[in-house]
VEXLUM-249130 format. One record per atom (N, C-alpha, C): residue number from 1; residue in three letters; atom name; x, y, z. Coordinates in nm, 2 decimals, padded with zeros to 4 digits, always signed. Atoms other than C-alpha are relative to their C-alpha. Layout:
# residues N
  nr rest atom     xx     yy     zz
 NUM  ALA   CA      X      Y      Z
...
***
This chain:
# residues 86
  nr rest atom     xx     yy     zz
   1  UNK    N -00.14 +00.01 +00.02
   1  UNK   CA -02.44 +00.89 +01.37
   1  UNK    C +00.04 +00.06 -00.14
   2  UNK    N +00.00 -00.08 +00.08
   2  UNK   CA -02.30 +01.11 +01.13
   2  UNK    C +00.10 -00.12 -00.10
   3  UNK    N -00.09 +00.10 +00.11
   3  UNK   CA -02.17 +00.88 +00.77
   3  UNK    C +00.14 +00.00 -00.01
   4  UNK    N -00.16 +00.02 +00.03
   4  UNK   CA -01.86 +01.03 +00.72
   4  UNK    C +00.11 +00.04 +00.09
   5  UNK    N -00.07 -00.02 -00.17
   5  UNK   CA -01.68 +01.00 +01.02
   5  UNK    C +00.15 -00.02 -00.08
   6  UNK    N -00.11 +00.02 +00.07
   6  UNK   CA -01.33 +01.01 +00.94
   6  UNK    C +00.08 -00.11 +00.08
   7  UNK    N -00.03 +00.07 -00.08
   7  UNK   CA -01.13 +00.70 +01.05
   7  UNK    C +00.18 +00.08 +00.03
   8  UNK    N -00.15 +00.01 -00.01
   8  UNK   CA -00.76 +00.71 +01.17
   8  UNK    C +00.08 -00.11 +00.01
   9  UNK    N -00.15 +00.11 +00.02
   9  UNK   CA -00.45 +00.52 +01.16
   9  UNK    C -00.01 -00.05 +00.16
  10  UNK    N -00.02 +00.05 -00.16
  10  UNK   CA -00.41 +00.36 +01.53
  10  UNK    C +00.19 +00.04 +00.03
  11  UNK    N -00.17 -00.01 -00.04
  11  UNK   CA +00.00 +00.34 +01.47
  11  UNK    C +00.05 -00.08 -00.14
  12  UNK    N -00.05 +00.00 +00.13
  12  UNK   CA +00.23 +00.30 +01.21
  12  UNK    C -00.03 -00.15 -00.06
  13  UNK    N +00.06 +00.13 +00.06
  13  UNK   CA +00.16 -00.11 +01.20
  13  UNK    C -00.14 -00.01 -00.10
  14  UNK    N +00.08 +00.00 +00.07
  14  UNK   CA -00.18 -00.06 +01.12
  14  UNK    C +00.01 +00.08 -00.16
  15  UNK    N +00.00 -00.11 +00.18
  15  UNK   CA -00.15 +00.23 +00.83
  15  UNK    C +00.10 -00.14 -00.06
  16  UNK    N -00.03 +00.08 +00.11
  16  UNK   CA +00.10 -00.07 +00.69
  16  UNK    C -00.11 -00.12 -00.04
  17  UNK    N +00.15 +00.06 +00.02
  17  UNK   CA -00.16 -00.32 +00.73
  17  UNK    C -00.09 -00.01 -00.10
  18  UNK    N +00.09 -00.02 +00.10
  18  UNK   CA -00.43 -00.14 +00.56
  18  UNK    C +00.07 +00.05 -00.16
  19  UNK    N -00.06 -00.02 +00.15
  19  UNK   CA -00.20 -00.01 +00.26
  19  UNK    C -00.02 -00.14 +00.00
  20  UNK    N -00.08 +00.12 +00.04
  20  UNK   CA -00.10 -00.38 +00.21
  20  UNK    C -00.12 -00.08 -00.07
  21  UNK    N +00.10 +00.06 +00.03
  21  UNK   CA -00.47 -00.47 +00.22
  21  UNK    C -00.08 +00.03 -00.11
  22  UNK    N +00.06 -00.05 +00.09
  22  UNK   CA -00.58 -00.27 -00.02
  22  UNK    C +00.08 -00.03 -00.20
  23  UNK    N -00.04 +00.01 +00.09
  23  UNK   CA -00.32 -00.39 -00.26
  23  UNK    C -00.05 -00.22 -00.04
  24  UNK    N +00.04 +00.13 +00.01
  24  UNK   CA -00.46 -00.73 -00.44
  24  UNK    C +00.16 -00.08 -00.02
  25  UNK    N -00.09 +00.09 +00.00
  25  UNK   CA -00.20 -01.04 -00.47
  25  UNK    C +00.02 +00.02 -00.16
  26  UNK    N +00.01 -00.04 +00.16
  26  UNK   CA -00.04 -00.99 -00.85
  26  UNK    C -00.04 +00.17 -00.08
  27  UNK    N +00.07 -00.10 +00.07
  27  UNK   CA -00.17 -00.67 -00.91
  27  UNK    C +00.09 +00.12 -00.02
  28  UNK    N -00.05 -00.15 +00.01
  28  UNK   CA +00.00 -00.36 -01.06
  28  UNK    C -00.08 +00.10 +00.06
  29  UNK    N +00.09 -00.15 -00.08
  29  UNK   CA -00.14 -00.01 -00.87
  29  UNK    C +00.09 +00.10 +00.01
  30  UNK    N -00.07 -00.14 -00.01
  30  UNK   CA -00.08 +00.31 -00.89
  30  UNK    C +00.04 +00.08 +00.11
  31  UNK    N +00.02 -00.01 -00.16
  31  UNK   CA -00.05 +00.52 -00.58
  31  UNK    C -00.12 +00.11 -00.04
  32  UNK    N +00.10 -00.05 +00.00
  32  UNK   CA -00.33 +00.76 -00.73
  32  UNK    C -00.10 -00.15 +00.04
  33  UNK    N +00.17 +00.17 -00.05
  33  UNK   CA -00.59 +00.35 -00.70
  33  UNK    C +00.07 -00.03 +00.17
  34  UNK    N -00.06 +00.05 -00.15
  34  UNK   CA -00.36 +00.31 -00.37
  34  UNK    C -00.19 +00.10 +00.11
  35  UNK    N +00.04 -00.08 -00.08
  35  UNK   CA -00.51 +00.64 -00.23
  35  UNK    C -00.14 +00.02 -00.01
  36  UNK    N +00.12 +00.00 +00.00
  36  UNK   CA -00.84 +00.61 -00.37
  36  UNK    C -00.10 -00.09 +00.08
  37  UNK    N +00.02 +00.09 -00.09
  37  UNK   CA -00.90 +00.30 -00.22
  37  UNK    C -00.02 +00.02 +00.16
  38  UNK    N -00.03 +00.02 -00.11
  38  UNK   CA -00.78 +00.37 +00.11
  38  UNK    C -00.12 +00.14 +00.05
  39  UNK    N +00.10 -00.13 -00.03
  39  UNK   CA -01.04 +00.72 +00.10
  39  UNK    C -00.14 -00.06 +00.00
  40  UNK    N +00.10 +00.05 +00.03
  40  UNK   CA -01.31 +00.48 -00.01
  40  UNK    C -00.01 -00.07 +00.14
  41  UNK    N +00.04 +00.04 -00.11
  41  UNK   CA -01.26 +00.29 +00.33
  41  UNK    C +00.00 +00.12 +00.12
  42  UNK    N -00.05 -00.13 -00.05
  42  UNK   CA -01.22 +00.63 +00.49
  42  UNK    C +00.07 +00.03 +00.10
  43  UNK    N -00.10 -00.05 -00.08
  43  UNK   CA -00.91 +00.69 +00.58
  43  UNK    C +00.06 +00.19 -00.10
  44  UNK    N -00.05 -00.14 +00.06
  44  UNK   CA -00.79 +01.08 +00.47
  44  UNK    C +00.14 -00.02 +00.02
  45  UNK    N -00.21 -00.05 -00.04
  45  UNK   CA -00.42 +01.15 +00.44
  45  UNK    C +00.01 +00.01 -00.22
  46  UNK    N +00.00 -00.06 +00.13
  46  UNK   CA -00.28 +01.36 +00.17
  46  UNK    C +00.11 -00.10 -00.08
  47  UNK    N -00.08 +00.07 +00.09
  47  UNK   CA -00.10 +01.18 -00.14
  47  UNK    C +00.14 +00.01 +00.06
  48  UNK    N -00.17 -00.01 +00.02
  48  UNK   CA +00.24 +01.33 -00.12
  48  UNK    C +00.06 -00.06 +00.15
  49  UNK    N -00.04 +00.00 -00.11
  49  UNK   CA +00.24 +01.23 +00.25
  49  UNK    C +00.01 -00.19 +00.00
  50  UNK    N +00.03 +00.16 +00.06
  50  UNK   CA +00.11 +00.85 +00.12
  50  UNK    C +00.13 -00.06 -00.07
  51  UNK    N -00.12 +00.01 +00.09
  51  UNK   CA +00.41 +00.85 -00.12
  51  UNK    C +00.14 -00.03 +00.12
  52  UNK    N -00.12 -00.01 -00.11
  52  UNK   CA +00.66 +00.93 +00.13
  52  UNK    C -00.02 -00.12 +00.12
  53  UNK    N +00.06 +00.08 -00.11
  53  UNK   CA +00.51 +00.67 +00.35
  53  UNK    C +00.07 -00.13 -00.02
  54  UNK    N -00.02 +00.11 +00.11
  54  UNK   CA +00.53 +00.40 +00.10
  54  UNK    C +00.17 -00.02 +00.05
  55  UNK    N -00.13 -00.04 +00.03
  55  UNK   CA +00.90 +00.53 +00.01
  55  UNK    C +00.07 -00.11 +00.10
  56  UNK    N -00.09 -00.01 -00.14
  56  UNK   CA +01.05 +00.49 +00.39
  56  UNK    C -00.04 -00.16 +00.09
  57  UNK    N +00.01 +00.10 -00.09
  57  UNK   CA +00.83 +00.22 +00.53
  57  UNK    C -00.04 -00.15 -00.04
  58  UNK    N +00.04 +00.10 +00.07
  58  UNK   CA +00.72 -00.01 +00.26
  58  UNK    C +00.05 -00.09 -00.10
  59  UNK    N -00.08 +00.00 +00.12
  59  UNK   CA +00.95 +00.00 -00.04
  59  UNK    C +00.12 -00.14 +00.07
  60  UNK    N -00.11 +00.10 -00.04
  60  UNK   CA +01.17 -00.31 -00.06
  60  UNK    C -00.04 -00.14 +00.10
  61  UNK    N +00.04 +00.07 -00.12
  61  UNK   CA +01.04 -00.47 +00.20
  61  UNK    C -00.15 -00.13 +00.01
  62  UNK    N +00.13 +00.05 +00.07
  62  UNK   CA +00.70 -00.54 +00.13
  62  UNK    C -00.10 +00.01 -00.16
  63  UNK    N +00.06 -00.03 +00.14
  63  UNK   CA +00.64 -00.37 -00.18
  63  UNK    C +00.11 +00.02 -00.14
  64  UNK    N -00.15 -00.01 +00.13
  64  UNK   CA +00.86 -00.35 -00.55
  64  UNK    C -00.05 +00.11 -00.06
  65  UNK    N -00.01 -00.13 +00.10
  65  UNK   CA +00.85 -00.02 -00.75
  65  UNK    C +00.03 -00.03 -00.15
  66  UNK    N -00.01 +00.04 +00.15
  66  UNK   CA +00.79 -00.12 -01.15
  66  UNK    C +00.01 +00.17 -00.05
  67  UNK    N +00.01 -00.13 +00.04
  67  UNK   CA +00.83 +00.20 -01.36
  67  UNK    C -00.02 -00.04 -00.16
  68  UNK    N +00.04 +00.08 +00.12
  68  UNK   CA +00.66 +00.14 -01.69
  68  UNK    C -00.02 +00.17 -00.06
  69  UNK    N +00.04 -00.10 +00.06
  69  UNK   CA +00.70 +00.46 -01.92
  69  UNK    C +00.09 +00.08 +00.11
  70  UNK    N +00.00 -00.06 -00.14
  70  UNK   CA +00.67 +00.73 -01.69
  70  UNK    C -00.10 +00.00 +00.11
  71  UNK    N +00.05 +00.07 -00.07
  71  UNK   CA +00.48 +00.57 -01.52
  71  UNK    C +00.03 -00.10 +00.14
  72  UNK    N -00.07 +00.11 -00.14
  72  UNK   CA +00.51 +00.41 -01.13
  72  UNK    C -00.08 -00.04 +00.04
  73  UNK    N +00.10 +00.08 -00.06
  73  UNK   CA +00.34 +00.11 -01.04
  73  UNK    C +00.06 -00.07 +00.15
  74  UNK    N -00.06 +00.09 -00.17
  74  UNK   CA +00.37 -00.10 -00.68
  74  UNK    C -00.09 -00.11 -00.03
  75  UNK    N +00.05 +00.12 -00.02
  75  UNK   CA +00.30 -00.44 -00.66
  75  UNK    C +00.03 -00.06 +00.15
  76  UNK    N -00.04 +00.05 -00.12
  76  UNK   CA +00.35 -00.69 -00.36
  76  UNK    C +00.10 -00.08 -00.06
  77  UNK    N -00.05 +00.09 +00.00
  77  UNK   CA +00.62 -00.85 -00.31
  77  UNK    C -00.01 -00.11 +00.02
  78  UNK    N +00.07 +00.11 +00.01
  78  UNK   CA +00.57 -01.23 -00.38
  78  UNK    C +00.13 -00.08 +00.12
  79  UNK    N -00.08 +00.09 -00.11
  79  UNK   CA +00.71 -01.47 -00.05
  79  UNK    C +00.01 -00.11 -00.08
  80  UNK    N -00.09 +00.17 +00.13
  80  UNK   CA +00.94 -01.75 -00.16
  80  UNK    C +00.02 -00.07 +00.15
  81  UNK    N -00.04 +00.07 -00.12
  81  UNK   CA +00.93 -02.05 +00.06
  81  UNK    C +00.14 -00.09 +00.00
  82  UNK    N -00.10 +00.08 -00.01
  82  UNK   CA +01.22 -02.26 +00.16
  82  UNK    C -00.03 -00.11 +00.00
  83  UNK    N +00.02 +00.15 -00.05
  83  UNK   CA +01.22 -02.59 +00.09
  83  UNK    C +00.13 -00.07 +00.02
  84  UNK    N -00.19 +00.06 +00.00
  84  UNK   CA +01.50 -02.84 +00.20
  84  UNK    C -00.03 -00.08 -00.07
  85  UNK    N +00.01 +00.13 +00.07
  85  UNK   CA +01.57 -03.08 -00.05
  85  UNK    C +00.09 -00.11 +00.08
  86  UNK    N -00.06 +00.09 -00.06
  86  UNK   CA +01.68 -03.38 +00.06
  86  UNK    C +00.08 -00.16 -00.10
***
């Protein structure tokens, strides 16, 4: 069986998924450690197409956009629970 088999995305849930998984809890990342990461588990897809990905399906929702310098980092967004006070 040949090593570097290239994997694919199944559907758009999954590709969010695995971005999400490759980002640690707390962590600043770049989207160059995004994309290296996600080549290291071998998935291929070109940066600019990664970016745009992020942008449209991740941004806001699950992820926050820091901009330090000129510099852009992504973190996760941190879940807030509801408690009822009583």
């Amino acid at each position: 069986m040949p090593t570097n088999v290239r994997k694919r995305f199944v559907n758009g849930i999954h590709k969010q998924k695995e971005i999400l998984k490759v980002i640690r809890d707390g962590e600043l990342i770049t989207l160059d450690e995004i994309h290296r990461r996600l080549s290291r588990l071998g998935y291929k897809m070109d940066k600019r197409h990664l970016a745009m990905y992020i942008r449209y399906n991740l941004l806001y929702k699950d992820l926050v956009k820091i901009k330090v310098g000129r510099k852009i980092y992504y973190a996760k967004k941190m879940k807030v629970e509801k408690t009822i006070l009583v």
